[in-house]
C-alpha positions as CSV (number, residue, x, y, z in Angstrom):
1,X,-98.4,-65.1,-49.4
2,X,-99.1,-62.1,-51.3
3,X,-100.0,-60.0,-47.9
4,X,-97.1,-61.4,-45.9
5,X,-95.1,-60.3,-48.7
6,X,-96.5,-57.0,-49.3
7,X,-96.7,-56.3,-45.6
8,X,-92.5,-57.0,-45.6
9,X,-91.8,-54.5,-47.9
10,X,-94.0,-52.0,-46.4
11,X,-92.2,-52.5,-42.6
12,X,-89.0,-52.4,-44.3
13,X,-89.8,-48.8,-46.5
14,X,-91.6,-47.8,-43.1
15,X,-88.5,-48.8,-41.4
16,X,-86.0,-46.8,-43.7
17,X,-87.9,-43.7,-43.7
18,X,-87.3,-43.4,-40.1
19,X,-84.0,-43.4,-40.4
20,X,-83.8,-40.3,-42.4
21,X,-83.7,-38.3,-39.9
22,X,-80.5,-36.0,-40.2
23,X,-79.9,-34.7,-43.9
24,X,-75.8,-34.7,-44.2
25,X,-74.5,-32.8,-47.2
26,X,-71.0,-33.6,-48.6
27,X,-69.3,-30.4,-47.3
28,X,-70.9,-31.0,-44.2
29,X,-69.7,-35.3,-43.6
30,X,-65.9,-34.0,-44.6
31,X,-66.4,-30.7,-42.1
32,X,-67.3,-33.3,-39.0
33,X,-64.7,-36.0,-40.3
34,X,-61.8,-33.0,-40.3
35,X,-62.7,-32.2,-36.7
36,X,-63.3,-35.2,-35.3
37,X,-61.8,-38.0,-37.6
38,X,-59.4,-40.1,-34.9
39,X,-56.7,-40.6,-37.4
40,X,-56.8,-36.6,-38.0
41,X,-56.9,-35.5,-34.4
42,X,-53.8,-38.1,-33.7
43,X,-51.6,-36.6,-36.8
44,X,-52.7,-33.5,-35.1
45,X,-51.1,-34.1,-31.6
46,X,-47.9,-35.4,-33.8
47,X,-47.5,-31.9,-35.8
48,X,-47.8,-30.6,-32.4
49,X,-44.7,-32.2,-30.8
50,X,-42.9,-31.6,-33.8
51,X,-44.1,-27.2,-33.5
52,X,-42.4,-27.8,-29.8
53,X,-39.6,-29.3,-30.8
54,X,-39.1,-26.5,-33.5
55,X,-36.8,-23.9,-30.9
56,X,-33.7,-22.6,-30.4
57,X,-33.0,-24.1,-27.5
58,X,-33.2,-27.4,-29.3
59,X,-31.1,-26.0,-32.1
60,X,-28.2,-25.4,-29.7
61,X,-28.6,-21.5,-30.0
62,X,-29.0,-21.2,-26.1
63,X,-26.7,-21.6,-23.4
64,X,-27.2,-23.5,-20.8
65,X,-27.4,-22.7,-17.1
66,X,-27.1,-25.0,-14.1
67,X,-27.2,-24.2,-10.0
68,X,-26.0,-26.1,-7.6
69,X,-25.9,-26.5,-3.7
70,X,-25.2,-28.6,-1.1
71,X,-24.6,-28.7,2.8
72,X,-22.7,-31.4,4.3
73,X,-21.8,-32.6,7.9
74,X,-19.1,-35.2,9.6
75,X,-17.8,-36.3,13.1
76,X,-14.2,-37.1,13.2
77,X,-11.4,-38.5,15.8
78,X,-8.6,-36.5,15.0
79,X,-4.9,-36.6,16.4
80,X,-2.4,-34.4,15.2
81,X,1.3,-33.7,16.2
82,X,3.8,-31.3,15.1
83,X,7.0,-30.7,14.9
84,X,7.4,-28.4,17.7
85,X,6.0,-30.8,20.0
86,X,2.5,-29.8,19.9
87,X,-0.4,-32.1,20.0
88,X,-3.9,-31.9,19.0
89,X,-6.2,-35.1,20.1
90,X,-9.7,-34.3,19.5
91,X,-12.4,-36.8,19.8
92,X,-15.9,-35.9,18.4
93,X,-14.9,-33.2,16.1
94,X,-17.5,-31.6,14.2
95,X,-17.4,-30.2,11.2
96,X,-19.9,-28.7,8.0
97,X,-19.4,-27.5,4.7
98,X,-21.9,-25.5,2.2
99,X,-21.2,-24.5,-1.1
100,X,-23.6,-22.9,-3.9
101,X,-22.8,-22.2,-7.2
102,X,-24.2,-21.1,-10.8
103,X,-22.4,-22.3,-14.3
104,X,-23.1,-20.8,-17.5
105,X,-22.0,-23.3,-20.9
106,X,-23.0,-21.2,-24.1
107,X,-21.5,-23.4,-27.2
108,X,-20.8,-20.1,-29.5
109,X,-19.7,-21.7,-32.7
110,X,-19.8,-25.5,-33.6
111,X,-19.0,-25.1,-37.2
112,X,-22.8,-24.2,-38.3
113,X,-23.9,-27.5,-36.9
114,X,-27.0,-25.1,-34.7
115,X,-27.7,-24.0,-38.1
116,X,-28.3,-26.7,-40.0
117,X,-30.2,-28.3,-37.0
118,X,-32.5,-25.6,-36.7
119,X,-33.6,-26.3,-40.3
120,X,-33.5,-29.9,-39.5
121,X,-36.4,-29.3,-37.1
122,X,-38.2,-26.6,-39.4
123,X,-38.4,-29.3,-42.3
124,X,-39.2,-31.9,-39.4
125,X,-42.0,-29.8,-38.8
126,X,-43.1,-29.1,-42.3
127,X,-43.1,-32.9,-42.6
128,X,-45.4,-33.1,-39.8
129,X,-47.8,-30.5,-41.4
130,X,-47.6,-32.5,-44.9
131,X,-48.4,-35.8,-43.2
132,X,-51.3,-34.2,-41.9
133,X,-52.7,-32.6,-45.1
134,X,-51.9,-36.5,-46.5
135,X,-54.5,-38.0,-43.6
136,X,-56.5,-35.2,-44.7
137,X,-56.3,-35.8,-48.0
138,X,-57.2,-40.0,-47.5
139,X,-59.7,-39.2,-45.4
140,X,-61.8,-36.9,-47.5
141,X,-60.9,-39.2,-50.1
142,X,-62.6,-42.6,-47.7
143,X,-65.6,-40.0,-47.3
144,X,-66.3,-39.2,-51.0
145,X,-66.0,-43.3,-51.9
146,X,-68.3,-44.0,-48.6
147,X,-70.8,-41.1,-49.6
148,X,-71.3,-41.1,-52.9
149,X,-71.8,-45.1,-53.1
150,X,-74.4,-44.2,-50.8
151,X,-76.0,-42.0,-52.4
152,X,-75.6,-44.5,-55.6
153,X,-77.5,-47.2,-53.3
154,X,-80.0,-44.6,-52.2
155,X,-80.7,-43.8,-56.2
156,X,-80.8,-47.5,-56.7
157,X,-83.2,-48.3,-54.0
158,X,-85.5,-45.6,-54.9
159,X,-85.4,-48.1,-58.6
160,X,-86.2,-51.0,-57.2
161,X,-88.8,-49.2,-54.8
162,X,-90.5,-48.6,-58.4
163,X,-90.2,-51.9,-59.8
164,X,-91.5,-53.9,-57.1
165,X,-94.5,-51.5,-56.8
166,X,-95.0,-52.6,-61.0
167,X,-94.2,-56.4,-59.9
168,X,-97.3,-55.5,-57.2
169,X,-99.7,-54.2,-60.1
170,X,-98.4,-57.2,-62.7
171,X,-99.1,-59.5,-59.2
172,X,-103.0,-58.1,-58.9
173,X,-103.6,-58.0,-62.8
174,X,-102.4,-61.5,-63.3
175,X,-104.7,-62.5,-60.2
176,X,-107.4,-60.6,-61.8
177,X,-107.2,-61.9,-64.9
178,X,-107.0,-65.8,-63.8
179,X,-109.9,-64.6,-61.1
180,X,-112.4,-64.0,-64.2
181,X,-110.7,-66.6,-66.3
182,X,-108.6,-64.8,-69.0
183,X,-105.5,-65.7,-67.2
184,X,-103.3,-69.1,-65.8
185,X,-101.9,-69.8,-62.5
186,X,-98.4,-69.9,-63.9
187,X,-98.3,-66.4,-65.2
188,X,-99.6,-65.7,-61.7
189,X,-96.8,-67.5,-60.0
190,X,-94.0,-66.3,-62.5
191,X,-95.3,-62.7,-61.5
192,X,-94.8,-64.2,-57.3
193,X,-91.4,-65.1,-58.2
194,X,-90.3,-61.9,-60.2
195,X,-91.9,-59.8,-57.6
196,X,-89.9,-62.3,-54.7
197,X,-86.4,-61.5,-56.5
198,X,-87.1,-58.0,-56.7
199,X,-87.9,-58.1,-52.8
200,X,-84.9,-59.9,-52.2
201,X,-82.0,-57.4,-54.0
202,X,-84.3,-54.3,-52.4
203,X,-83.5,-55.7,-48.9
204,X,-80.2,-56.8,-49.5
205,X,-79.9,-53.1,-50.8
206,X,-81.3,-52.1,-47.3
207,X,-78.8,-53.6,-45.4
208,X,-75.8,-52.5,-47.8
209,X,-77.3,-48.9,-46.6
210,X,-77.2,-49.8,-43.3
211,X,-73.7,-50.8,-43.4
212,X,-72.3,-48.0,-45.3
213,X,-74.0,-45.2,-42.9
214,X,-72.0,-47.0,-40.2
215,X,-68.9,-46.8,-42.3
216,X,-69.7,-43.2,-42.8
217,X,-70.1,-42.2,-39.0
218,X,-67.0,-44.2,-38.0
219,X,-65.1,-42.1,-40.8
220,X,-66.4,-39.1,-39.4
221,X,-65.6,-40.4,-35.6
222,X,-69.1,-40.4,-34.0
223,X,-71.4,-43.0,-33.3
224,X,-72.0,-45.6,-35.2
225,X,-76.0,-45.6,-34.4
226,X,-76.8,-42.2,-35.8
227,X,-78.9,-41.9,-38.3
228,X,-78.5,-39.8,-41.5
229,X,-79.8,-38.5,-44.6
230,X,-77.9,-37.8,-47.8
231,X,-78.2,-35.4,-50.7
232,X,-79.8,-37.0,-54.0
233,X,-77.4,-36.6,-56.5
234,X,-73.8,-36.9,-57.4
235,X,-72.7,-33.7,-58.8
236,X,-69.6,-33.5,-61.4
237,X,-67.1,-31.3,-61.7
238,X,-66.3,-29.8,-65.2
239,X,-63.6,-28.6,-66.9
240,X,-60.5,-31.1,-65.7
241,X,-57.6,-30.9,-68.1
242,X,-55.2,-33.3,-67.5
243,X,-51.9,-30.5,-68.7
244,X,-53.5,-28.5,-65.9
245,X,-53.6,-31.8,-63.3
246,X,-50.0,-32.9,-64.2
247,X,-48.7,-29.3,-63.4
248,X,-50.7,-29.4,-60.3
249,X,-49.4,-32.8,-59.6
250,X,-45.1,-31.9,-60.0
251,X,-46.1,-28.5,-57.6
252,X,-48.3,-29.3,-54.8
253,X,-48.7,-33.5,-54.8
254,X,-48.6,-34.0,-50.6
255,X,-46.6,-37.8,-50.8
256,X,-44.3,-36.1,-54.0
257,X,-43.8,-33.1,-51.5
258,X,-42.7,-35.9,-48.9
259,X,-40.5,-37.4,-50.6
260,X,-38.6,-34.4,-51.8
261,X,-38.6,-33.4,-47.7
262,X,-36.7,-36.7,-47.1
263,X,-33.9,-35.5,-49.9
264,X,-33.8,-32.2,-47.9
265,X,-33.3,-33.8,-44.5
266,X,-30.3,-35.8,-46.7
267,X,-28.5,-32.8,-47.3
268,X,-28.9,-31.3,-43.7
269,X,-27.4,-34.2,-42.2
270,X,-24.8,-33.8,-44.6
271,X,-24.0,-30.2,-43.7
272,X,-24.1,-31.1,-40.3
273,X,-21.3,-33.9,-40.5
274,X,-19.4,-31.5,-42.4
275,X,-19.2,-29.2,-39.3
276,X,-17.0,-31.3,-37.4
277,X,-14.4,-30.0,-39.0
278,X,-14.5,-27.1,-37.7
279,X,-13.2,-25.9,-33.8
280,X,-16.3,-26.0,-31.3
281,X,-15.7,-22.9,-29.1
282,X,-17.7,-22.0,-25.8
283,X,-18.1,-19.8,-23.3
284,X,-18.4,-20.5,-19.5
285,X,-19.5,-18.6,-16.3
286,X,-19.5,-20.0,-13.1
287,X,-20.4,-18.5,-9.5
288,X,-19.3,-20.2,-6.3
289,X,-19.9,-19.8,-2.7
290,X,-17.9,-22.1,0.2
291,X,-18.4,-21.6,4.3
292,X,-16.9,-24.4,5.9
293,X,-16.3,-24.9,9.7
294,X,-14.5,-27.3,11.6
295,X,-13.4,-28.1,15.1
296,X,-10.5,-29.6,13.7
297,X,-7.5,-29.3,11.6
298,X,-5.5,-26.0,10.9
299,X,-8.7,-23.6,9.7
300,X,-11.8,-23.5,12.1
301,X,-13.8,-21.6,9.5
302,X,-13.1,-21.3,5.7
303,X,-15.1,-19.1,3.5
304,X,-14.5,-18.1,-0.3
305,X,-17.1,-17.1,-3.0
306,X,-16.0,-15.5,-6.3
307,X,-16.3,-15.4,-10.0
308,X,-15.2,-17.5,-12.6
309,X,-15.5,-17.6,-16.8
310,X,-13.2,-18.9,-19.5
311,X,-13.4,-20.2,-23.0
312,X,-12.9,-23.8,-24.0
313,X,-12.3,-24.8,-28.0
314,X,-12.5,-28.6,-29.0
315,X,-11.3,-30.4,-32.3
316,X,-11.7,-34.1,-33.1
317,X,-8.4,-34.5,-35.1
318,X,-9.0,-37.9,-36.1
319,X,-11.8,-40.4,-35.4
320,X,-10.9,-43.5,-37.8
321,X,-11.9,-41.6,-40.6
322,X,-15.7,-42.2,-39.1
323,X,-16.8,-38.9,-40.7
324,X,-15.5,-39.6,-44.3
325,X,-17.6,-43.0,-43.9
326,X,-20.6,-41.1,-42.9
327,X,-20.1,-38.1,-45.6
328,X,-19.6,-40.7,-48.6
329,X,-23.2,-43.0,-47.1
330,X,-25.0,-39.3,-46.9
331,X,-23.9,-38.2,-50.5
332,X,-25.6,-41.8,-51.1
333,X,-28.4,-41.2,-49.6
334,X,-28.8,-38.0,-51.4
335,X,-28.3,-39.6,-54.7
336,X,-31.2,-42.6,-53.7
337,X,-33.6,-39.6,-52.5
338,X,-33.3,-37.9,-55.5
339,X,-34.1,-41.5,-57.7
340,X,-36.7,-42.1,-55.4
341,X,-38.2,-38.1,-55.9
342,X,-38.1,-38.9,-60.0
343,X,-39.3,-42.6,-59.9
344,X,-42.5,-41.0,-57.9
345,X,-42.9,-38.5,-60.0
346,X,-43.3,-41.0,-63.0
347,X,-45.4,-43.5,-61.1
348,X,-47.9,-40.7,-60.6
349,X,-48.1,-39.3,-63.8
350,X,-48.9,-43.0,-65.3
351,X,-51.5,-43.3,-62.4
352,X,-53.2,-39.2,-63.5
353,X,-53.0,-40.6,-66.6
354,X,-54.6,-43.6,-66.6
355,X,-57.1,-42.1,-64.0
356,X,-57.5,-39.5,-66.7
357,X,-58.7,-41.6,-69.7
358,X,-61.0,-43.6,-67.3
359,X,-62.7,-40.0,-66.4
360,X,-63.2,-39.2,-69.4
361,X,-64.3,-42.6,-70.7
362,X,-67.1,-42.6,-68.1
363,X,-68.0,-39.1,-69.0
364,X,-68.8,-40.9,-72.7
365,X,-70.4,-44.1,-70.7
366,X,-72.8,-41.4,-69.1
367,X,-73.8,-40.0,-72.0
368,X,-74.4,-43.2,-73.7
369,X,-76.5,-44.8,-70.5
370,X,-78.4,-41.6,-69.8
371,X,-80.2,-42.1,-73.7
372,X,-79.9,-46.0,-73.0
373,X,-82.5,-45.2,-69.7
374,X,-84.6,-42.8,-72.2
375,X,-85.2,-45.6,-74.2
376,X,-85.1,-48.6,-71.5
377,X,-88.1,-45.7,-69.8
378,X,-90.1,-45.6,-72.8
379,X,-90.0,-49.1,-73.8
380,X,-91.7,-50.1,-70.1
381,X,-93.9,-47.2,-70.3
382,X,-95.3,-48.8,-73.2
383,X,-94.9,-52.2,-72.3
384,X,-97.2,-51.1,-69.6
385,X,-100.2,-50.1,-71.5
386,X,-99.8,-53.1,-73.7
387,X,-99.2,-55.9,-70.1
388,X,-102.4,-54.0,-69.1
389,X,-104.9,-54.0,-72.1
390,X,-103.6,-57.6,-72.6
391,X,-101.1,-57.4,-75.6
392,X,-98.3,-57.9,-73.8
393,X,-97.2,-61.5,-71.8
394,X,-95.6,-61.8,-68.4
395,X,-92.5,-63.1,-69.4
396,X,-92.3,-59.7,-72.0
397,X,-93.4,-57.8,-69.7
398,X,-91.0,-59.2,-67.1
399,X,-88.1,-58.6,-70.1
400,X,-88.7,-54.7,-70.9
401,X,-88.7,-54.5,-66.6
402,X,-85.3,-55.9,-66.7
403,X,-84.1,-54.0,-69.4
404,X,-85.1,-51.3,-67.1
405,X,-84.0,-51.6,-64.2
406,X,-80.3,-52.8,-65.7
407,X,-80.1,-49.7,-67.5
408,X,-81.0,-47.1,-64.4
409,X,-78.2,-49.3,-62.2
410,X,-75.4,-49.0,-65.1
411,X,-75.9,-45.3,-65.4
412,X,-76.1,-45.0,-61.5
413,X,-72.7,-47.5,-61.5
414,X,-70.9,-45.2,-64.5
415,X,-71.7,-41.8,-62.4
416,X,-70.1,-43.7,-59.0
417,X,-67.2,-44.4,-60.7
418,X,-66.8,-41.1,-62.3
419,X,-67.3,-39.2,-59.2
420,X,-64.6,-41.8,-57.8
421,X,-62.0,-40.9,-60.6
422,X,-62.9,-37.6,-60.4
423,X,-61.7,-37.8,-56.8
424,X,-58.7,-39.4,-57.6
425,X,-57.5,-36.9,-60.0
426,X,-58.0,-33.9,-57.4
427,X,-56.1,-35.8,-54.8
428,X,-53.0,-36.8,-57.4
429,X,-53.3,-33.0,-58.2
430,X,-52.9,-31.8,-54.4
431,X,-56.5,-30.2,-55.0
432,X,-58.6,-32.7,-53.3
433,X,-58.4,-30.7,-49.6
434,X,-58.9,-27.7,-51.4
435,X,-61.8,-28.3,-52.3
């Protein structure tokens, strides 16, 4: 039993080594994800429609230019008399017409309506760009959470790797010691089953790793089969002061920014009802072109081609005071998009707040854990002496383990969470791509 189980662990630390194989650094998980993360590149092709749609032309500041032709043919029975007697019976006639022709529209003034489309579309498009730095933003954030926890079960793996190699040397010294008589068979067997639980978590532990690299390499849109390395420690930032954050937060926030985009596009459409209360004036140009023949009727060949331009002006006198209704819903709209812009702002300075005290009440949880571990390290140390000269029992033994081994995974849990928190409060800040 002792082999089989022995030979287990060993396949599966044989097994994870090989894995290893690539060594991915933080900056180097959220360079791939920002190249090649799906949701990225598709916010990406969105920004992109909106940059297109971002021209004059689509403003209304060009005019618009159409040409036409066409070429026509007809047989005809014809019978025609006049008054001085004459007659004209023709059967079979023929006849053709072509005619050609360029028009020129150019809308000149609409009562600023253009204008305020035209900034329509550029804060359309400055959406798009926010809404990408936002997917940015989550996705680094996904990364960070996915990575660091890995590196977290990585730290705690490496534990337990330690542990069960002590649970190994307990296993052989209790054996030993019931070998030359000094020992029993249940310290023996509790030393099986302590060694049997550690086993257990470690491989559980092995497939959490397993799971989390595929995570990882779906994040950063490759394949889930490849296998990677990460650093070994979580590194924290210093110096976060939350009067700093919250300034940070009102200026460059991406969803705050958003939101305050949507009161702009409010007021736009605002402006741009307001314009019909002005003339619309334009300018037309035309060019046209006629040959006609015929081998009927009073003209066997007509011909004309020429120039022709004007202006037009248009004024919607009354429309069942549709525009009023529309104004009045748009001041509205203004009013709720400017409750909406403060009720965010307050929602996210509770959340950097809250996010805030956690940080720095993990930073005093680390502090606390890191001596806790001294100790817990110490108190095995010596517990191992004593287990081996014989001082010590099993079950003590087994105790100062635990003690162990529960104080290296708090401190590894309390670092997670800060480097979690810490990520938080970059991202509430606007700092987090920035980084």
């Amino acid at each position: 039993m002792k082999k089989i189980l022995v030979s287990l662990i060993l396949f599966s630390l044989a097994a994870n080594s090989l894995k290893g194989q690539e060594h991915l650094s933080i900056k180097a998980a959220i360079a791939v994800g920002l190249e090649h993360n799906y949701g990225i590149r598709l916010e990406r092709k969105e920004l992109g429609i909106a940059e297109n749609n971002n021209s004059p032309g689509n403003a209304g500041f060009l005019p618009r230019l159409n040409v036409t032709a066409g070429q026509s043919y007809s047989v005809n029975d014809s019978r025609q008399a006049f008054l001085t007697g004459q007659v004209n019976d023709r059967s079979g006639a023929k006849s053709d017409a072509f005619n050609a022709g360029a028009q020129l529209n150019w809308t000149i003034f609409d009562g600023m309506k253009m204008f305020a489309r035209r900034d329509q579309l550029r804060q359309l498009e400055e959406m798009g760009e926010m809404q990408l730095l936002l997917t940015v933003e989550n996705t680094i954030s996904n990364i960070h959470q996915s990575y660091f926890t890995l590196v977290q079960l990585n730290r705690q793996k490496s534990v337990f790797e330690k542990t069960i190699a002590l649970g190994n040397e307990r296993l052989n010294l209790a054996e030993d010691k019931l070998a030359f008589g000094s020992g029993s068979k249940l310290e023996v067997l509790q030393a099986m089953v302590d060694l049997n639980s550690d086993s257990a978590v470690y491989l559980k532990l092995i497939d959490q790793i397993g799971s989390l690299q595929v995570r990882i390499n779906t994040l950063l849109g490759r394949k889930a089969d490849i296998s990677f390395g990460v650093d070994e420690q979580i590194e924290l930032r210093q110096g976060l002061e939350l009067k700093q954050l919250e300034e940070q937060l009102l200026s460059r926030n991406t969803s705050l920014l958003l939101s305050r985009k949507d009161e702009q596009m409010a007021a736009l459409a605002l402006k741009e009802v307001n314009a019909r209360y002005f003339p619309e004036i334009g300018l037309n140009l035309g060019y046209n072109f006629l040959n006609q023949q015929s081998e009927s009727g009073f003209l066997a060949e007509n011909r004309s081609l020429g120039l022709t331009y004007g202006l037009t002006a248009s004024l919607n006198l009354f429309n069942g005071f549709n525009t009023r209704r529309e104004q009045k819903n748009l001041r509205l709209q203004i009013e709720s998009s400017q409750l909406r812009v403060e009720a965010l702002e307050q929602e996210l300075l509770a959340e950097l707040k809250a996010s805030f005290d956690s940080y720095v009440s993990r930073q005093r949880l680390i502090l606390m854990e890191t001596h806790n571990l001294a100790s817990a390290k110490e108190n095995l140390s010596i517990a191992d002496e004593r287990y081996s000269l014989g001082d010590l029992s099993g079950l003590e033994f087994r105790e100062a383990q635990k003690n162990y081994l529960e104080a290296e995974t708090r401190l590894l849990q309390v670092v997670l969470e800060t480097k979690i928190l810490e990520t938080q409060l970059l991202q509430l800040a606007g700092m987090l791509a920035a980084e």
